[in-house]
N, C-alpha and C positions, 0 to 999 in steps of 0.2 A: 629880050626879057618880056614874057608874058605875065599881066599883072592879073589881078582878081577883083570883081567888087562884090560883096555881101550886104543886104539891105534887109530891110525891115521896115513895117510901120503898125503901132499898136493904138487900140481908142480903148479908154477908160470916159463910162459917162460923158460920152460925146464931146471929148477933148482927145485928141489925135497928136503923134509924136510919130517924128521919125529918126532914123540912125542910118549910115553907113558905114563903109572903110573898103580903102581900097588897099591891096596887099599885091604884095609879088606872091605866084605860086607856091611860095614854100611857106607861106605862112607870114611873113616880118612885114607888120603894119606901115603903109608909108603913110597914111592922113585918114583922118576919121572924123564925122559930124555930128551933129545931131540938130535934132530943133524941133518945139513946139508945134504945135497949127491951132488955127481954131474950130468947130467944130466939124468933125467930120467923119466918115465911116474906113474902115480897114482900107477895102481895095483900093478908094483915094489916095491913102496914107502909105500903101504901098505904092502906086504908082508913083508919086510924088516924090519917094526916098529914092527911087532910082532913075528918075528923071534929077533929083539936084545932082547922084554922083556922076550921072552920065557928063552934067555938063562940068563939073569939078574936072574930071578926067579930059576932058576934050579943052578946058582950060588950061590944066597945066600942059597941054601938050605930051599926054599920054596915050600910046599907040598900043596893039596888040592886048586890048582888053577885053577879060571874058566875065560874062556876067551868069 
């Protein structure tokens, strides 16, 4: 079963948020996050959203993921 992760990271006024989720190919969410940060710029923000799913996925012991 090949899964999916989608990510994001958006700054308003130099407050930074990120989101993921990780899905199976067909679309059906298996887990999704989110979280604040303090201040900081897009690319950060995106880095960071897919380094926390990276390591979610590599926690639960999820193999064959495409980012």
């Amino acid at each position: 079963m090949q899964l999916k992760i989608n990510f994001d990271g958006s700054v308003i006024s130099s407050k930074a948020s990120i989101g993921f989720d990780i899905r199976h190919k067909v679309d059906m969410p298996i887990v999704a996050r989110a979280r604040n940060l303090e201040e900081n710029n897009s690319s950060t923000a995106v880095a960071l959203a897919l380094r926390d799913a990276r390591w979610l996925a590599k926690g639960k012991g999820f193999r064959n993921v495409c980012v």
